[in-house]
C-alpha positions as CSV (number, residue, x, y, z in Angstrom):
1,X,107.5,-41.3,161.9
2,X,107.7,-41.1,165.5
3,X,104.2,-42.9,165.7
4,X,105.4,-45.8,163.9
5,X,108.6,-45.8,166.0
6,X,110.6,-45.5,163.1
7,X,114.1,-43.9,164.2
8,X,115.5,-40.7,162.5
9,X,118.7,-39.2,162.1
10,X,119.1,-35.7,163.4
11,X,118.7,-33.1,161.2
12,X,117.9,-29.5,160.9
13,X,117.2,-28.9,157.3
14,X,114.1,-29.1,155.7
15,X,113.8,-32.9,155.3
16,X,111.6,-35.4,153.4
17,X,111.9,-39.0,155.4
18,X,111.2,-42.2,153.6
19,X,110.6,-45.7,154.9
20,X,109.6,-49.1,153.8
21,X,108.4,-51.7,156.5
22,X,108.6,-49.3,159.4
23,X,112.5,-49.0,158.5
24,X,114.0,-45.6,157.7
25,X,115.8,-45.6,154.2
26,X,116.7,-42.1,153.6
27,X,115.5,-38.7,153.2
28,X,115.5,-36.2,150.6
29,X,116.7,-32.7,151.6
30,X,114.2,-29.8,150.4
31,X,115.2,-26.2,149.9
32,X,114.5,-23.3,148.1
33,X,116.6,-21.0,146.0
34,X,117.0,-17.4,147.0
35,X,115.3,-15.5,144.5
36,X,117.5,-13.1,142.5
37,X,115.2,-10.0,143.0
38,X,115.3,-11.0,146.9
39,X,118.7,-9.3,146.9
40,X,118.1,-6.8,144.6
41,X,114.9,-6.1,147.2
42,X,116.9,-5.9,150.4
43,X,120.2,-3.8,148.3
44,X,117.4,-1.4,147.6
45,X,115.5,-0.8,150.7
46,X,119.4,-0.2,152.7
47,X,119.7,2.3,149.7
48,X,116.8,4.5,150.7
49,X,117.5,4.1,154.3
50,X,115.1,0.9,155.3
51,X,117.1,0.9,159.1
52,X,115.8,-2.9,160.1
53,X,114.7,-5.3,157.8
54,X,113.6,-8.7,159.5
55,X,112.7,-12.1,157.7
56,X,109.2,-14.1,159.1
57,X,109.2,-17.7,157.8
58,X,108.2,-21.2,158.8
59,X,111.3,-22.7,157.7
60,X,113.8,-24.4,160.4
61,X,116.3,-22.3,162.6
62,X,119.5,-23.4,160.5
63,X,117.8,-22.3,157.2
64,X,116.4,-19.4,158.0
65,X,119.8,-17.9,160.1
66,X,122.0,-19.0,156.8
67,X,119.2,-17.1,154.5
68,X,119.2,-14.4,156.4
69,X,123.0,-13.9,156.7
70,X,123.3,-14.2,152.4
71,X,120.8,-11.8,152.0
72,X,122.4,-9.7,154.9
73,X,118.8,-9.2,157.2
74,X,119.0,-7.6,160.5
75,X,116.6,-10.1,162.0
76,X,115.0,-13.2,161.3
77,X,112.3,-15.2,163.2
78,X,112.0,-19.1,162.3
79,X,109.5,-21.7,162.9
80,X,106.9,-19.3,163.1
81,X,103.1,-20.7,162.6
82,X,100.9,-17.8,160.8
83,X,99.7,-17.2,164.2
84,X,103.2,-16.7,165.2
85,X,103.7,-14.0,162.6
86,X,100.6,-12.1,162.8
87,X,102.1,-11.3,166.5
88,X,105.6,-10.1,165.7
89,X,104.5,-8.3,162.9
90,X,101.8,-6.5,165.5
91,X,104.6,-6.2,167.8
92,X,107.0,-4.8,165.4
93,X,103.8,-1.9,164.6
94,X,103.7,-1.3,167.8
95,X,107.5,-0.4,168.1
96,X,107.0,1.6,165.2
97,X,103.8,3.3,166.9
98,X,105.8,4.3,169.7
99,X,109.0,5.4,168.0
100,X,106.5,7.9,165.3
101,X,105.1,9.2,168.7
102,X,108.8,9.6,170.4
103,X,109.9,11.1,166.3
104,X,106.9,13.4,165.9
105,X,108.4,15.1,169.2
106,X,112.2,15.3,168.2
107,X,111.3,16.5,165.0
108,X,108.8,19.4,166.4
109,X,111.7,20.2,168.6
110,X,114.5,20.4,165.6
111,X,111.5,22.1,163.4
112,X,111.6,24.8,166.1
113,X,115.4,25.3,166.4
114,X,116.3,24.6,162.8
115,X,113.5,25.5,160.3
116,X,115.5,24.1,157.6
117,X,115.9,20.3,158.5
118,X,113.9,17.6,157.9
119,X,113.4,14.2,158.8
120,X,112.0,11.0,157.4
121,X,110.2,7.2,159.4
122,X,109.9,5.1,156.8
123,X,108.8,0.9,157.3
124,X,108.5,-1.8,155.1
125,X,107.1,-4.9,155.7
126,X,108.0,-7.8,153.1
């Protein structure tokens, strides 16, 4: 729209703009419903003790912050390209790498002192 100089209102939802003669005329707002098993999902993982659970998505910054909030996620990240995600998501691993190493020695330690305890790492990517 911009390359035909055609002036927007602004917006951050997920927006299809229409025109006629290089005039804006109105836009129709596009969003998708939370699925029902997306809450049952995220009620399940905080059941067996899922600690951070963190949303990837192209949409825009509003959209993804008030998704995120109704299905009560710990961290979202919006806008992304694929590109985008593939990094967090190797970041996030590499977190994870680094807290199993720091683990693996806590627990070795608490094995030693206590050989009845047990502990448990678990991540889920969605």
């Amino acid at each position: 729209m911009k390359e035909y100089k055609i002036n927007l209102p602004e917006n951050n939802k997920n927006q299809i703009y229409v025109s006629r003669n290089n005039n804006y005329i109105g836009s129709i707002e596009v969003s998708d419903k939370i699925k029902e098993d997306s809450y049952k999902t995220v009620k399940e993982l905080k059941k067996h003790n899922v600690k951070k659970i963190v949303m990837l998505t192209g949409d825009k910054d509003e959209v993804s912050k008030e998704v995120s909030e109704k299905l009560g996620l710990d961290e979202y990240h919006s806008e992304l390209l694929p590109q985008d995600k593939v990094k967090i998501v190797e970041d996030l691993m590499k977190k994870l790498v680094m807290l199993k190493f720091m683990l693996y020695f806590t627990i070795l330690n608490i094995h030693i002192m206590e050989n009845s305890m047990m502990l448990k790492v678990q991540m889920v990517i969605l």
